[in-house]
Structure formats: structure tokens, C-alpha cells
N, C-alpha and C positions, 0 to 999 in steps of 0.2 A: 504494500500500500504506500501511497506518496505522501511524502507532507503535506499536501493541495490536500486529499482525501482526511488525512486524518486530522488537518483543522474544522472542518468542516466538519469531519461528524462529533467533534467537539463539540461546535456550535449548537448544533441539532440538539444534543445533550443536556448544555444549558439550558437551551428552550426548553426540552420537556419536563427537566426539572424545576424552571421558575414557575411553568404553565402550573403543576403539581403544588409545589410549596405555598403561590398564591391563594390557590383553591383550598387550599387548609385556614387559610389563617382570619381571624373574625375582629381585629383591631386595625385603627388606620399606623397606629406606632408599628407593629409588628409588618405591617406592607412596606411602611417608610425601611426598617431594618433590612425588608428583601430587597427593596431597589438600590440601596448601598450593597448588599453583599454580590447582587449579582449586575449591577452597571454601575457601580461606581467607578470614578475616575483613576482611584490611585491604587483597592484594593480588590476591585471585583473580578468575578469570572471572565466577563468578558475583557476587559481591559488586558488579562492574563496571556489570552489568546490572542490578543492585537497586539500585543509587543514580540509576537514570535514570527510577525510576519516577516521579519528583516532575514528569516533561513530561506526563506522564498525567493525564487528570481523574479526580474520585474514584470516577464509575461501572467504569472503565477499569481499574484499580489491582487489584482483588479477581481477575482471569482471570490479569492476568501475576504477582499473587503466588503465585498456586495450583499455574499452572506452574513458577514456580521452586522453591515447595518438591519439588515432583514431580521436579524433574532434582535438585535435592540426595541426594534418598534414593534416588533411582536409583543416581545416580555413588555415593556413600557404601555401596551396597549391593556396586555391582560390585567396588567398594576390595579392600570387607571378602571377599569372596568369592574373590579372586586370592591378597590376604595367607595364606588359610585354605588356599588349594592348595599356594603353596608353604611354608607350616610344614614340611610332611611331608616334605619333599627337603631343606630345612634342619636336620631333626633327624635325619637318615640319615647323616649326616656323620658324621666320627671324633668321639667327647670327648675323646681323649684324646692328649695330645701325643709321639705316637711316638717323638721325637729324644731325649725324654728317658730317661737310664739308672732301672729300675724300682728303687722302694723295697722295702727287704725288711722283712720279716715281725717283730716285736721278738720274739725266744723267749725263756723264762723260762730261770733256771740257778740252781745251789744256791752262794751264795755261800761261797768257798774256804777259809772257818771252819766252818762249816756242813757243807763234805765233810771238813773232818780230823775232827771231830768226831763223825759219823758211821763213819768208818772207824777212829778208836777205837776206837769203841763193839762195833763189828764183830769187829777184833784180841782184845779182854777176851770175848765173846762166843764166841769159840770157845776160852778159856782158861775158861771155866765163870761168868764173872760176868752180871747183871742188869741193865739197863738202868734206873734207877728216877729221879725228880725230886724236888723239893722247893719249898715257898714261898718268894718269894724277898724275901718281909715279915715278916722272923724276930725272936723277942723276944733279948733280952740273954742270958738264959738259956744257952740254945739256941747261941744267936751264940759266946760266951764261956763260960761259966761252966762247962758240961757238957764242954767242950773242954780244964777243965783252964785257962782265961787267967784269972786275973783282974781284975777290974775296974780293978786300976790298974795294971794292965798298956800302955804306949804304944799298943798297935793298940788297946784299948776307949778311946782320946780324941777327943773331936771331932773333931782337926787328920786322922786319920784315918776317921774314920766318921760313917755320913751317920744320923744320930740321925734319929728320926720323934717320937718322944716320949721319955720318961725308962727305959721298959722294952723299947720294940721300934724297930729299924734295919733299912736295909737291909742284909742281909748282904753281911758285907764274903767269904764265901769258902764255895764249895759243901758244907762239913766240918759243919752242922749236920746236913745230913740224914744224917751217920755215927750220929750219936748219937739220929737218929727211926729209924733201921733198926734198931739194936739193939735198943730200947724196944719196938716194936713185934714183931720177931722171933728167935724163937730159933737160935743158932748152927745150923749151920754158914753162917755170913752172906757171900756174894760180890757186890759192887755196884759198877757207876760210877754216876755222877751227873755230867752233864753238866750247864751253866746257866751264867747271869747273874750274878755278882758284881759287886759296888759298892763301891769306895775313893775318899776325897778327894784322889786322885793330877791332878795336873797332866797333860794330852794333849800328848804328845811323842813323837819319834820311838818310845821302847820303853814308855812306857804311857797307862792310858786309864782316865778313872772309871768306864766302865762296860766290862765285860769280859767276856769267854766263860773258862771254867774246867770242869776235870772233875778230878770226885774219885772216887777208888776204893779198897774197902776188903775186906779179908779178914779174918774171924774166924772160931776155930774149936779145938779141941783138938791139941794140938802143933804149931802153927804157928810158923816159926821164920825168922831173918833171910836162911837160906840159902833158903828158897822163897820170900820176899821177891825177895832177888836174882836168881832164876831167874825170875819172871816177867817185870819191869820187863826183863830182856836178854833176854827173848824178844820181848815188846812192842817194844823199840829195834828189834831186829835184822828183826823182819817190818815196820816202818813206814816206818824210815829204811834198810835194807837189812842183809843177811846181814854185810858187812864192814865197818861202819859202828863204829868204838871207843866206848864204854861208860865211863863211870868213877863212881865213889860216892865223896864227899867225906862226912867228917860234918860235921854244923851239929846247927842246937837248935830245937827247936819244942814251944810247952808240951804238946800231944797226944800227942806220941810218943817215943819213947826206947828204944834207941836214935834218933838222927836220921840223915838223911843228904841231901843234895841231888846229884842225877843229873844228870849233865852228856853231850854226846853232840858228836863232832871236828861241827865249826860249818860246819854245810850251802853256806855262801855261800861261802867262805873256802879250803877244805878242809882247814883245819886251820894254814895260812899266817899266819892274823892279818888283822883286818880289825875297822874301825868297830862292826860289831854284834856281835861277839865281843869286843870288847873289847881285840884286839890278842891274846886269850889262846891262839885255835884251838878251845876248847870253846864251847860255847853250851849253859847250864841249862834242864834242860826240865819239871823238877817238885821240889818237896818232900815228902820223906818219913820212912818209919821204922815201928818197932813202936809201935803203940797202945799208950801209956800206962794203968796198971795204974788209976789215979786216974781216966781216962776210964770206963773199964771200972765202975770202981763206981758211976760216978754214972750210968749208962746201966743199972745193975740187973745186971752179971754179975760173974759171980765172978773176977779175976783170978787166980786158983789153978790154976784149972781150962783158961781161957782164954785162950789168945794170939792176934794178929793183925796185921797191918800196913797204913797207910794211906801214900795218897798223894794228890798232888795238882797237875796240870799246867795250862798255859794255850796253850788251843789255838790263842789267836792267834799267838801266839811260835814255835808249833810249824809253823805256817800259813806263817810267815815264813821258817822253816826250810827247810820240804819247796819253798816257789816262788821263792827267793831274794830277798825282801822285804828292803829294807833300814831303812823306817820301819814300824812299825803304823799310823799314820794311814792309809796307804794301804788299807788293809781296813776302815777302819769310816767313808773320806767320802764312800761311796756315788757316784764317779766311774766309771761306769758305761763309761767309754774303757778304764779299768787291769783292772774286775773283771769285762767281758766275755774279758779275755783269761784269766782263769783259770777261765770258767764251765764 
């Protein structure tokens, strides 16, 4: 037999044992292993048998390289051909790692300032008032002026208020839109205003530059401090509950006059004394009083004719209240561990 013949039935060889070995084997690794052992470049069978072709003359050369490439793309065919069967038994498989406990779904929730604030709104709502808003990029005017403060009044100072330019701030307190309600409407006027207030306050346990606040206002012909008082204790007693104590202190506010600040026995505490009460058992929950006669004129109505009473709470304090919060930070660093639990 010639060396021509006996590379050749070599060749043949390989082939029928790669054809074989293939058909055995049920991993894509274990296929990868056959096509290194039998075409690789540096160790394989075939490779074995191409470096012997230099015993060959050069008429000789051109049949047994013909044939090798023939069993390359044979063998490389049948490879490819087993790999392609079993894909399909390899992606039947699980994807997914059974042992592991399943992750749940994120669901949205109205952050726990958000729901007293709408449940204000709801309490004044079926006491007859409006829901209405305001810019919260209000001129000086507006801000102060029409409120009766002015301008050299401490709250109109930078150290307090976040200036924009020389005539317009952010508001420092939702009580502008008291004075676009009037201007724009004729009594008999009933409104909250929920929003956004802005003061250069330090973020500490009990405040924060930027704040949620609701104001609400009554005007009207014979409005008097006693229907004042009878809403604001009807508001306490369905919010914070039926036996819940009440009290009106007076204080001063340039807007209004009388003044008063409402105080309600301090939800964390029970009225015991405690850090966010201040050791006192009340906790404040708004400023108030009759709308000043001075407002009244500079909003276009007749203080003769007309009386009414404003007020003004902060619903995160109140938010603090109703869930026993003992910092406000905790409501506005967005710690999605603390405000899942009050979603």
C-alpha cells in the first residue's frame, strides 16, 4: 500500500470515529472537547495527518489534501449538527432558580403627608369649604403686604425668606392665596389651600425649608369667633377623634385679630409629657383667628359688612401626630423601609 492510500484511509478513520464519538455525547462542552481533539490546530487528529504530507511528492499532495479538507467539513458538519439537537433539550430546562424565595411586586402608596392632607381636605369638605391652590412663586405683595406684615417686619428678612429677586419669593406660607380668593371672589368665601411652603429654617427633628401647609378661610356676613370655634372642634374631634381635648390659646398674627393658636393633648404622649411635646402634653397644630379688618381692605371688601376667620396648619406635624412620629425628617428622607410602613 502507498503512503497516498494509507493517509487516506486515515482520514476515512477519523471520520468514522468523530461521526461515532459525536453521536455519543449529550453536552455542548463535551462537543467543544471533540472539535479540539479531532480539528484542532496544534493537537488534533487531523492536523496529525496534514503535517505528514511533506513524505509525499508534489503530484501526490493535491488527493490527500482534498481529502482532508472533505473529513474537516464533514466532522465540523456532524459537530454542528448534534450541538443544534441538543440546544432544544438544553433550553427546556428550568430558568429559573426554584430554591429561591420570589421577589415581590414594588406597589405605589400615597405618602403619609399626602393622606392627612387629603383627609383634611375631605373633613372641610363636608363642612362646606373648597379645595383650591395657589403659585407657589408669589410677589412680596401678595406674600406680605396684603397680609397686613410689613416689610420690616422679621418674617419679610432674608434670614427668613428665600428672596428670588427684590419683589417676588418663594412663599414663605399658603395665606397668599387668602387674599387671591377674595380679589377674585365674592363672599360668601369657604376655602382650604393645601401646598408647598418655603422658610430658611434649619432641617431638624421638628422643621424643614420646605414644607406641606394648609390654609383655610371663611368669609362672609356675620361670621363670628364662636363659628370659628365650632369648626376647628369639629375638624379636631373627627380627625384626631371624638374625645380627643381641644384648647385655644391666644397669640398674634399680623392677618388676624383676634389670634389664637390650637393646641390638641399630644398624640405620642397622651398627654404625659414627652420630647415632641415639649414635656407640655399638648402639641400645636395650627394658627389662627378672625381676619383682620386691614386685610379685608386691601383684598377690596368692606370690613363693615364682612367678617371671617383664617387659619393655618402643617400637615407634616399633624402626620406626626396621627402615626407617632417622633422627628419630621422621617417623612421627607424618602426611606422607603419607614414610609412603606405607613403606605
Amino acid at each position: 500500500m502507498s503512503v497516498v492510500d494509507d493517509l487516506i484511509g486515515e482520514l476515512k478513520e477519523i471520520e468514522r470515529d468523530g461521526e461515532r464519538a459525536a453521536a455519543r455525547l449529550s453536552s455542548a462542552e463535551e462537543l467543544e472537547a471533540l472539535r479540539v481533539e479531532y480539528l484542532g490546530r496544534k493537537g488534533g487528529r487531523l492536523t496529525a495527518v496534514l503535517r505528514r504530507l511533506g513524505e509525499l511528492g508534489a503530484d501526490e499532495r493535491p488527493a490527500v489534501g482534498a481529502e482532508a479538507n472533505r473529513v474537516k467539513d464533514a466532522l465540523s458538519a456532524v459537530i454542528d449538527a448534534r450541538a443544534a439537537a441538543l440546544a432544544p433539550a438544553a433550553d427546556a430546562g428550568p430558568r429559573l432558580d426554584l430554591t429561591l424565595p420570589g421577589r415581590h411586586r414594588w406597589k405605589g402608596g400615597l405618602h403619609p403627608v399626602t393622606q392627612v392632607v387629603d383627609e383634611i381636605c375631605e373633613i372641610f369638605r363636608d363642612l362646606g369649604f373648597t379645595r383650591v391652590a395657589g403659585p407657589e412663586v408669589e410677589t412680596v405683595e401678595y406674600n406680605f403686604v396684603k397680609l397686613n406684615t410689613p416689610l420690616d417686619h422679621p418674617a419679610a428678612d432674608m434670614h427668613d425668606t428665600f428672596y428670588l429677586d427684590d419683589t417676588t419669593v418663594l412663599r414663605t406660607h399658603t395665606s397668599p392665596v387668602q387674599a387671591r380668593v377674595m380679589e377674585s371672589h365674592a363672599p360668601p368665601i369657604r376655602v382650604v389651600v393645601p401646598g408647598t411652603a418655603y422658610r430658611r429654617d434649619p432641617f431638624d427633628a421638628s422643621h424643614a425649608p420646605a414644607f406641606e401647609q394648609l390654609e383655610g378661610l371663611a368669609v362672609d356676613e356675620g361670621i363670628t369667633f364662636a363659628d370659628f370655634k365650632a369648626t376647628i372642634s369639629a375638624f379636631v374631634h373627627r380627625f384626631f377623634g371624638a374625645g380627643v381635648p381641644v384648647r385655644f390659646r391666644p397669640s398674634f398674627f399680623p392677618f388676624t385679630e383676634p389670634s389664637a393658636e390650637v393646641d390638641v393633648r399630644c398624640q405620642i404622649c397622651g398627654g404625659s409629657g414627652c420630647p415632641a411635646c415639649k414635656q407640655t402634653g399638648w402639641m400645636e397644630i395650627m394658627g389662627s383667628g378672625m381676619v383682620h379688618p386691614r386685610v379685608f381692605q386691601n383684598c377690596g371688601l368692606d370690613p363693615e359688612r364682612y367678617t371671617g376667620y383664617a387659619f393655618g396648619m402643617g400637615p407634616g406635624r399633624i402626620a406626626m401626630l396621627r402615626y407617632g412620629v417622633t422627628d419630621i425628617r422621617l417623612l421627607y428622607e424618602a426611606d422607603m423601609r419607614f414610609l412603606g410602613q405607613l403606605a
